[in-house]
C-alpha positions as CSV (number, residue, x, y, z in Angstrom):
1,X,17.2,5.3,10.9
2,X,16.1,8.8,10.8
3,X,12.4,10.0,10.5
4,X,11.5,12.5,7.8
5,X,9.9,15.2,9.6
6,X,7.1,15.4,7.6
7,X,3.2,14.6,8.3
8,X,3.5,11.7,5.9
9,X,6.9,10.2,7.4
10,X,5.7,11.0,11.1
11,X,2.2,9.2,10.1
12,X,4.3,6.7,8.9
13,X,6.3,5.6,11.7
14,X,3.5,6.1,14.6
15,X,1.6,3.1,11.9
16,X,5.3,1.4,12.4
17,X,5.1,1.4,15.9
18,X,1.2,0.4,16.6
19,X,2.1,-2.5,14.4
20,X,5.1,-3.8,16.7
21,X,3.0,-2.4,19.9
22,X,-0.4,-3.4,19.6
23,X,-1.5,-1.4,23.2
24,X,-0.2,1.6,22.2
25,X,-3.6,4.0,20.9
26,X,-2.6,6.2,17.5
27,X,-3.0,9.6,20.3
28,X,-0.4,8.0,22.6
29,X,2.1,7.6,19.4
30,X,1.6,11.0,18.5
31,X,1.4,12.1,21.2
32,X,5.2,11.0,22.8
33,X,8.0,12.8,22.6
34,X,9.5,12.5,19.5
35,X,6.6,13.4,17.4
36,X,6.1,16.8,19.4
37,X,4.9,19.4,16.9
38,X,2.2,22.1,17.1
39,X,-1.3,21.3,17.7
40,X,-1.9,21.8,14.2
41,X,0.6,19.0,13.0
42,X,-0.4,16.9,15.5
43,X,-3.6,16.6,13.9
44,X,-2.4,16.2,10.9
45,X,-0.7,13.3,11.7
46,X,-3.5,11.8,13.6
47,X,-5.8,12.0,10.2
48,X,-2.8,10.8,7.9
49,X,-1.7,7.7,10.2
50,X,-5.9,6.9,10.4
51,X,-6.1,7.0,7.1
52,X,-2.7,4.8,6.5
53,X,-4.3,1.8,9.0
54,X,-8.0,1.6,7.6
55,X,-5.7,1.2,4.5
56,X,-3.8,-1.7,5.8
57,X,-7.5,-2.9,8.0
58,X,-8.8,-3.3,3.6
59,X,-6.1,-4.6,2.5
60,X,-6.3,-7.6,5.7
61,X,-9.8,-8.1,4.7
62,X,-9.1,-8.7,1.3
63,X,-6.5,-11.2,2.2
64,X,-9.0,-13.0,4.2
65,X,-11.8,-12.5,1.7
66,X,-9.1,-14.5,-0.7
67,X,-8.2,-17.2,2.1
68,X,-12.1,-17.6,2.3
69,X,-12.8,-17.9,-1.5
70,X,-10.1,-20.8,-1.7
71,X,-11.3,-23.0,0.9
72,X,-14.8,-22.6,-1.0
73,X,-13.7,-22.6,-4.3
């Protein structure tokens, strides 16, 4: 499977990868080999794959909110 070489894709696999690998840090992700870029980039990335796990954090919390509401309700 091949990685577009975009921030987005990039972002995208380095969230991939902390998933499977939970003590891997977002900098170390990024910061391996195959997501060398400039410095620029690399930032970039960093803000884009943030962004892409506070997403999935909200959406955990509403599944838990739900799990909550039918034991109450």
């Amino acid at each position: 499977m091949t990685v577009k070489k975009t921030v987005k894709g990039i972002a995208k696999e380095a969230v991939k990868r902390i998933l499977r690998k939970k003590r891997n840090t977002l900098v170390d992700i990024v910061n391996q080999s195959a997501f060398r870029t400039k410095n620029e980039t690399k930032f970039q990335i960093l803000k884009k794959a943030k962004q892409v796990l506070e997403f999935l954090k909200n959406i955990q919390k509403i599944k838990n909110q739900e799990k909550f509401f039918h034991i109450f309700f």
